[in-house]
N, C-alpha and C positions, 0 to 999 in steps of 0.2 A: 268243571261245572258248565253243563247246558250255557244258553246265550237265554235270560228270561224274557229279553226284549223292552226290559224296563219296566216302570209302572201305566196300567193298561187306562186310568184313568189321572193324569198327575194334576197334582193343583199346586199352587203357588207356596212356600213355605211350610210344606210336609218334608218328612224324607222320602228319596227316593226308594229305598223298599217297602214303604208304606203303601198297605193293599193290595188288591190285586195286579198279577203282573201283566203283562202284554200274550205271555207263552199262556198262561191259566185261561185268560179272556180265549184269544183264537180257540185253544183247546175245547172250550164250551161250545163256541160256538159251530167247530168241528161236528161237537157231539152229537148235537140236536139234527144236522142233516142225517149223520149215522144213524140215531134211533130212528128218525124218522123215516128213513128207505129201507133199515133192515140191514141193507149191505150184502145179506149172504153171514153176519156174525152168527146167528140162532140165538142171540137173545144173553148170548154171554158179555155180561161187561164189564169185564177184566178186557177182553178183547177189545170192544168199541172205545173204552177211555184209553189203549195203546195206541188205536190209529189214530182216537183222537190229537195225541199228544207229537203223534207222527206227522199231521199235517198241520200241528202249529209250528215245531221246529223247520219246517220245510217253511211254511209262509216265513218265519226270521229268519230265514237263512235268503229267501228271495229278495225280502225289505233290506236286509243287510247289503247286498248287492247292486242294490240301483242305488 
């Protein structure tokens, strides 16, 4: 199983898989630059929520390392 990065918002006395996770947050926030340049995807997004999800694992795999 992926690395989710934990939960993206955590509060005190939830559980930790409660909400959204750290990999979903970055993912979004991946996303929004993609749609919004284009990229070169055409509009497909199967394709833009991939790389999305490409450069959230990449951002946890950075954070995991420092």
């Amino acid at each position: 199983m992926k690395n989710n990065g934990g939960p993206a918002f955590p509060v005190e006395g939830f559980e930790k898989d409660e909400g959204m996770s750290l990999r979903d947050y970055f993912a979004g926030q991946a996303l929004i630059g993609i749609v919004a340049h284009n990229n070169g995807l055409g509009g497909i997004w199967e394709k833009a929520a991939e790389h999305a999800y490409r450069a959230a694992d990449a951002m946890i795999e950075a954070r995991d390392e420092n």
